[in-house]
Every structure is written in C-alpha cells, then in structure tokens.
TIFIRO-153397 format. One record per residue (C-alpha): residue in one letter; z, y, x. Coordinates in steps of 0.5 Angstrom, whole numbers, plus 500, padded with zeros to 3 digits. Example, Ala and Ser with C-alpha at 12.3 -4.5 7.8 and 13.67 -1.06 7.14 Angstrom:
BEGIN
NUPA	r	Z	Y	X
NUPA	a	516	491	525
NUPA	s	514	498	527
This chain:
BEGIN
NUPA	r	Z	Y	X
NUPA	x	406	918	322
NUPA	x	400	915	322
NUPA	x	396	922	320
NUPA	x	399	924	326
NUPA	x	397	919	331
NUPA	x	390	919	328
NUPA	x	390	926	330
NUPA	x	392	924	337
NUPA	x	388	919	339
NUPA	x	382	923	336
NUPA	x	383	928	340
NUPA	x	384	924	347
NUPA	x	378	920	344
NUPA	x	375	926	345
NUPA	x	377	929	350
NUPA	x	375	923	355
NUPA	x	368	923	352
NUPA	x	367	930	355
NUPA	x	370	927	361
NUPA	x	365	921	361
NUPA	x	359	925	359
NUPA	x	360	929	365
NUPA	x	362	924	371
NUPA	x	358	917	368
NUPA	x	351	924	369
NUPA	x	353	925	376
NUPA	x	355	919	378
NUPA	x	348	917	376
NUPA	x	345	922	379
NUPA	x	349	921	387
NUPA	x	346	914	386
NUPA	x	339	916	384
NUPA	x	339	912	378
NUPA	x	335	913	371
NUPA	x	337	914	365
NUPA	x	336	907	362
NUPA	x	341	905	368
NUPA	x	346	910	365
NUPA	x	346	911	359
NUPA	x	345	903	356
NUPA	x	348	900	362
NUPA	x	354	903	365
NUPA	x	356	909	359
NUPA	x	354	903	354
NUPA	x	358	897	358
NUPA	x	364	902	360
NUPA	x	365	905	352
NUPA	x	364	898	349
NUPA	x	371	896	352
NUPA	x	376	898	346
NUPA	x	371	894	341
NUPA	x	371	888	345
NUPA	x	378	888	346
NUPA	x	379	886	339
NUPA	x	375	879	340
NUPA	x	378	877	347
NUPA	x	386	878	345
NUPA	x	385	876	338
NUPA	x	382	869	340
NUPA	x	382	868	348
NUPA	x	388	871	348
NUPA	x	392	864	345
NUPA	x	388	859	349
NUPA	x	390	863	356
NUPA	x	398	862	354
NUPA	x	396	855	353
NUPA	x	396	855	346
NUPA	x	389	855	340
NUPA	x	388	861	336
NUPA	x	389	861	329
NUPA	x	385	861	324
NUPA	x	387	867	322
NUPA	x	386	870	329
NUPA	x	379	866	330
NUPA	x	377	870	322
NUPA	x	379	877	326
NUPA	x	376	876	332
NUPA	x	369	874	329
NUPA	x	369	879	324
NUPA	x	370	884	331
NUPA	x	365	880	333
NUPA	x	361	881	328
NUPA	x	362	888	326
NUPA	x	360	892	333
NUPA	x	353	891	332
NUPA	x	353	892	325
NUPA	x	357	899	325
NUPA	x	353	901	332
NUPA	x	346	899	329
NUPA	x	347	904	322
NUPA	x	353	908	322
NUPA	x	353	910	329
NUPA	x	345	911	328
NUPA	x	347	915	322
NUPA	x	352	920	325
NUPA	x	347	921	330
NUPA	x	342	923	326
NUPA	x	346	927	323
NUPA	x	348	931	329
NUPA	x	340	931	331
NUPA	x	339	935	323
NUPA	x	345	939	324
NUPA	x	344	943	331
NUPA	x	336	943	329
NUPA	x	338	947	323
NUPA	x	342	952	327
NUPA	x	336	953	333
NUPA	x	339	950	338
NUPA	x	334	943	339
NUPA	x	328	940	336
NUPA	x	328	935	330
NUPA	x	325	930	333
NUPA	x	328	926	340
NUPA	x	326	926	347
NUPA	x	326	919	349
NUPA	x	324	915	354
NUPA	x	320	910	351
NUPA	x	321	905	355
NUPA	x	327	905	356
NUPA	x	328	905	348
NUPA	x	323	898	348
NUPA	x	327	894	353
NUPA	x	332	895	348
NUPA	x	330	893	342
NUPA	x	327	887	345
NUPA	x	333	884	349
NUPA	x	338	886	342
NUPA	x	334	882	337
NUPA	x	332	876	342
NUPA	x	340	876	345
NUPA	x	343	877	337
NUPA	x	337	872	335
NUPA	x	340	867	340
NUPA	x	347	868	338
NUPA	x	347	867	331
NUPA	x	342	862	331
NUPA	x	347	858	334
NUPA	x	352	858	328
NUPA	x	347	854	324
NUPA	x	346	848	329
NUPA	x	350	842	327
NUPA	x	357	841	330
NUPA	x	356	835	333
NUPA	x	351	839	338
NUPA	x	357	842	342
NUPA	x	351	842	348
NUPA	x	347	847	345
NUPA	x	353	852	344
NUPA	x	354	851	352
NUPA	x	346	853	352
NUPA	x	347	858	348
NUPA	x	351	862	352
NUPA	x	348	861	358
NUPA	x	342	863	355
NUPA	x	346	869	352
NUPA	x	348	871	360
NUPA	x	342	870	363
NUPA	x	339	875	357
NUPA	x	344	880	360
NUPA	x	342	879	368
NUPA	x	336	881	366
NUPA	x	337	886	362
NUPA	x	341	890	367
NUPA	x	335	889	372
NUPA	x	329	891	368
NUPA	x	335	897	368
NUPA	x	336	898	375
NUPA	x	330	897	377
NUPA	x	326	903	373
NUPA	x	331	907	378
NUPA	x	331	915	378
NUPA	x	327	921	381
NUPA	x	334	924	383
NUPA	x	333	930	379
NUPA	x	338	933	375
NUPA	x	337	940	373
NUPA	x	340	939	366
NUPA	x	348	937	370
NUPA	x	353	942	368
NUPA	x	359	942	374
NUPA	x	363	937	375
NUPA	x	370	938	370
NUPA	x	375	936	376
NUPA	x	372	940	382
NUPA	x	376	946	377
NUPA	x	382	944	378
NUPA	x	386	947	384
NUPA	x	388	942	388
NUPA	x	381	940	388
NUPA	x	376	946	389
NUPA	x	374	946	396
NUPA	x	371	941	402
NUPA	x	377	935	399
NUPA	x	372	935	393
NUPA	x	366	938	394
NUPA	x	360	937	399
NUPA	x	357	944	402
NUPA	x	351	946	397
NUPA	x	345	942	401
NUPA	x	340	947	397
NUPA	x	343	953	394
NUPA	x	341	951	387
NUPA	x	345	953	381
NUPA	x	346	944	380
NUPA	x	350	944	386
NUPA	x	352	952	387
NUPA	x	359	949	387
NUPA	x	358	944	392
NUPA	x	356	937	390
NUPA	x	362	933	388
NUPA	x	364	927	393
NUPA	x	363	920	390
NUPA	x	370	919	391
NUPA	x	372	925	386
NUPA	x	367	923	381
NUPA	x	369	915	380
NUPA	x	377	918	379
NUPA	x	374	923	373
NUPA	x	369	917	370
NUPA	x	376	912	371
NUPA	x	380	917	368
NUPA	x	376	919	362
NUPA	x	375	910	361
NUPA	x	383	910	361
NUPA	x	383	915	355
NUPA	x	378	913	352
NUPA	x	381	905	351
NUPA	x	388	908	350
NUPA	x	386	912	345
NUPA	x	381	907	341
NUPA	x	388	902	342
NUPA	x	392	908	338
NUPA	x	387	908	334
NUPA	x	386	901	331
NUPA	x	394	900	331
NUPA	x	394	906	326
NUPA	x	389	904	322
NUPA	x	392	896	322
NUPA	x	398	899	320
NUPA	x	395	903	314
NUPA	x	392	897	312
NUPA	x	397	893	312
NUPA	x	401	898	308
NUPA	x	396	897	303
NUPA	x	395	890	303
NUPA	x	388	890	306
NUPA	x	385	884	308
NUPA	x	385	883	316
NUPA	x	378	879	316
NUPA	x	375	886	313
NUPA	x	379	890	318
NUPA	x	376	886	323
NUPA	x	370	886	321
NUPA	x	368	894	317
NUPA	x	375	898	319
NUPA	x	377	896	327
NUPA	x	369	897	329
NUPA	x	369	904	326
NUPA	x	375	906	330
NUPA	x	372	903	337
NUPA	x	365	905	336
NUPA	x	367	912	337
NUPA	x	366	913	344
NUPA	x	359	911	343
NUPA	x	359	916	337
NUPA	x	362	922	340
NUPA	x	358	920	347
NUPA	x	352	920	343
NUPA	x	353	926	339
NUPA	x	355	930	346
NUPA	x	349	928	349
NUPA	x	344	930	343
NUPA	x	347	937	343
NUPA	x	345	937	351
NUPA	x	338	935	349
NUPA	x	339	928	353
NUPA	x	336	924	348
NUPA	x	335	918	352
NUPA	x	343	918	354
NUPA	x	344	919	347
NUPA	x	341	913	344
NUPA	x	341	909	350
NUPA	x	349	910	349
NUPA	x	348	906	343
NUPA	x	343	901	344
NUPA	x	345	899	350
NUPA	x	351	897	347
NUPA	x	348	893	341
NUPA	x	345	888	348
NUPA	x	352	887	350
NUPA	x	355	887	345
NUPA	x	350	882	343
NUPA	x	351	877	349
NUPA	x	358	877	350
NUPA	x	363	878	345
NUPA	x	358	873	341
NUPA	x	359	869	347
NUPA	x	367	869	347
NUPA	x	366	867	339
NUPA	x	361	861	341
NUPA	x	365	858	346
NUPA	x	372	859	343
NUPA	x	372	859	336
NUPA	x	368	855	330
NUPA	x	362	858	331
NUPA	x	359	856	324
NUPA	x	355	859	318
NUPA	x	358	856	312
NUPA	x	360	859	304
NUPA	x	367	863	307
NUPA	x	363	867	312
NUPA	x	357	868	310
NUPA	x	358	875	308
NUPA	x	360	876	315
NUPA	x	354	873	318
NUPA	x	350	878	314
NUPA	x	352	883	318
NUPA	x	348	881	323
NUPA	x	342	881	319
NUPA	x	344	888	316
NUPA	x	344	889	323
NUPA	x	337	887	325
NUPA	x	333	890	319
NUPA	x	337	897	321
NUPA	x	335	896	328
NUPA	x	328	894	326
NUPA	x	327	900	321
NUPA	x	330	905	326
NUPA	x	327	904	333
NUPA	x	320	899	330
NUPA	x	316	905	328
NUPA	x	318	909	334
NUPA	x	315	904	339
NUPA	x	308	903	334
NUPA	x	308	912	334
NUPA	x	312	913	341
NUPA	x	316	918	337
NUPA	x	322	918	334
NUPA	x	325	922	329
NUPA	x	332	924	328
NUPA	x	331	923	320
NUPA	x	330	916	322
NUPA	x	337	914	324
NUPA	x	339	917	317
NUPA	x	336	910	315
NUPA	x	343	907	317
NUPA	x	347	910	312
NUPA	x	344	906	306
NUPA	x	344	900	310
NUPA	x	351	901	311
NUPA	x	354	903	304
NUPA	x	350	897	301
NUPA	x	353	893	306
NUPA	x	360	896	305
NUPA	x	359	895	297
NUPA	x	357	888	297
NUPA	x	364	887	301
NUPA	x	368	892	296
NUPA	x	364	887	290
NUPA	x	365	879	294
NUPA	x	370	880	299
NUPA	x	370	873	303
NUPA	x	375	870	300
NUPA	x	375	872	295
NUPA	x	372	866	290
C-alpha cells in the first residue's frame, strides 16, 4: 500500500510543479515582476508550505488547543525545523547539479548556469545573516527570554527586507521564454472567458494573454496538489518508518524533509531543463531565507530553543548547511559564475551528514 502511495503522490507532485512552473512564470510576467521576485519569493515561499507544515502542527499545534507540545513533538518539530535548510542547501543542490550535467550532456543546455547574480548575492547574504541569527540564539542563556523575543523580531524583519530588496528590482515585462498557459487548453476555457485578445500578434501571446484571474486559479490548483501530495507523501514514509521501528526525531530531521522538499527539487529541475537558471536556483535559495526566519522563529518561540549534548547532532546541520552554502554559491559571487559541477558539492556534505547520523544517533548514548 505504501509503494502505491508513494506513486500517487510523486506523480500529483509532479504534476502540480508543471502546473506551478507554468502559472507562478505568467503570474510574474502580468505583474512585471523580475525573476528574484518570482522565483526566491513567491515560487520559494508558495512551495515551502508542506516542509513548514511539519514544525507548526507538531509544536504549535497543541498550544492553540490549549495544551503544551510534548516533548516528543518539540524533538520533531525541531528536528523539521532544522532538517529544511539542511536537505535544500545539499541534497536539493545536489539533484539540481545533476539534472544541469545531465541535460548538458545530451546537448539540450550548457554546463555552466546563467544566473543573475545579484539576485543570487542578495540570497546567500539574507540566509547566513538569518540562519546566524536563529542558531545563535540557541546558545544564550535561558534566563535571557528577552533575546529570544529580540531574535525573532530581528528574524522578521530580516524577511520584510528581503522581500523588498526582491520587489524593488522589478522586471522589464519581457518573457519570450513563457510557453502557454496549461488552463487556456481546456475547453471550458479557450477563448475571451479566459484569455485577452493578442495585443501584439507575437508568438508569447498568440493565444491570447491569459486573464489574471485564470492564472491565479492554475497557480492555486497546483499549490493544492502539491501540499496534498507532500502530505501523502510524508504520511507514507511516517508509516514505513514506524513499521521499522525508526527513530522519529531522525524522521523529522533527515526522512520528512526530502519528501517536503521535492516541490523545490522538481520546480528546480524543470526550470534548468528551460534554461531558467535564476528561477531554478532562486526557487532553492529563496526558500533557505525562509525557511530560515520563520519556521526558526516557530522554534524560538515555542520550544526550548537550546544547544545542549542530546541535540547537538541536530544543530550541526544548521553548520553542515552554511559550509555547503558557502562552498557552493561563495565562489560564484568572487568569479560571477556559476558552475553546475558546484552543486555536486552538496551530495558529499549530505552523505557525510547522514553517516554521522547513521554512527551517533541523538540519543543514542
């Protein structure tokens, strides 16, 4: 049963990031958007959901039905916490790099990514200073509750101006690259009810250009499929690991990420097979920001944020996350390249990570 669920939800996975791809592209192109706006906001934000579900039911959860969470759920819900940014910054890095490799090999893209560069700075620059904020605060002392809340407004406000420094690079309202919108092809919808009249007679809008309202319903239709397909998803595996008696803490933190991030990794790889290398790698990056300011902020503020013995393995993903981070996208903004045989470089640091886990499991004595 679960190999069959595991099969489902891939494929409504899938199915909704072609749909996201498509409708989160023309969503931007109507607003005149650029592509860091796109890309490491809206796509990044929007395809986060399902991983930053796992934290807010697990610990959140029980303190809005009056309750405390456990310190069971605390344990998973930090480990979720702590596993997003640890599994987008090498694994998802990793499956991009080798999606880059592969279709260069065949012919159909180059090697190297063509990325805007600024956009990419602006996002190495807010993680480290957002992830340094929210792991720094899990060494103060916890008689100083006051820096907690410091922490979290800081975090907050990281995120406010990230998303403006985004917004305010704008876009130049060309999209040559836009294929056609996959919901004026259905037959209740070809024609006026969903399309303008072609403005120019270009090939972009040969079919008319979509109406706004047509392109929010697709972009809102693949997010459902998507989370609903990440749910499936995690409750399959959960299910498997129970069945083998697997630690949930580690679930949390190495299993229920890599199902939650594949929006981001399918998303990635469908831009890169386009070309769309700044949708590509904002998708991820974008993302890491996030996911470094609130979900961390979630944690700060609801559970014992605290570096002790018992966790330590677990906040050493958050540095397995920098150093990947840093030997990624560092040398790209010295050379203002980037190559996609960098990316690889996630791979190692994850399977090193995963050994570490695999010889001292938390807990584990």
């Amino acid at each position: 049963m679960d190999v069959i669920l595991f099969g489902f939800s891939l494929a409504i996975i899938l199915i909704g990031a072609e749909l996201f791809t498509n409708g989160i592209e023309w969503f931007g192109h109507r607003l005149n958007l650029g592509e860091g706006a796109i890309g490491s906001v809206l796509a990044a934000v929007a395809t986060a959901l399902p991983e930053t579900l796992i934290p807010v039911i697990a610990i959140v959860g029980p303190v809005l039905t009056g309750g405390v969470a456990s310190v069971g759920s605390e344990e998973v819900g930090v480990g979720a916490i702590l596993g997003a940014p640890f599994t987008l910054a090498t694994l998802a890095m990793f499956i991009t790099g080798l999606a880059i490799l592969a279709y260069a090999r065949r012919g159909r893209r180059a090697s190297d990514l063509t990325v805007n560069v600024d956009v990419m700075a602006q996002d190495v620059v807010f993680f480290l200073v957002a992830y340094g904020i929210a792991i720094g605060a899990a060494f103060l002392p916890e008689s100083w509750r006051w820096a907690d809340y410091l922490a979290v407004v800081l975090l907050t406000g990281v995120y406010v101006f990230y998303v403006r420094a985004h917004f305010r690079g704008g876009g130049n309202g060309e999209a040559p690259e836009l294929a056609r919108l996959h919901a004026t092809r259905l037959p209740g919808l070809k024609g006026g009810a969903a399309t303008h009249p072609p403005e120019d007679g270009g090939e972009l809008e040969s079919h008319g250009l979509p109406r706004l309202w047509i392109i929010v319903a697709q972009t809102l239709v693949a997010l459902a499929c998507i989370v609903l397909g990440a749910r499936v998803f995690v409750g399959a595996l959960e299910h498997a690991s129970v069945a083998i008696g697997f630690d949930a803490r580690l679930f949390a933190l190495i299993v229920a990420p890599i199902a939650t991030e594949l929006p981001e990794k399918f998303n990635s790889v469908l831009w890169v097979r386009k070309g769309k290398d700044t949708l590509a790698m904002g998708n991820i990056t974008g993302a890491m920001v996030f996911q470094a300011c609130f979900p961390t902020a979630i944690g700060i503020l609801f559970t014992s944020w605290a570096f002790n013995a018992e966790n330590a393995l677990s906040f050493a993903s958050a540095g397995a996350a920098i150093l990947a981070t840093l030997l990624i996208l560092g040398p790209m903004l010295r050379t203002h390249r980037l190559r996609g045989s960098w990316l690889l470089i996630g791979g190692p640091i994850y399977a090193l990570y995963i050994l570490a886990i695999v010889l001292f499991p938390p807990g584990g004595g």
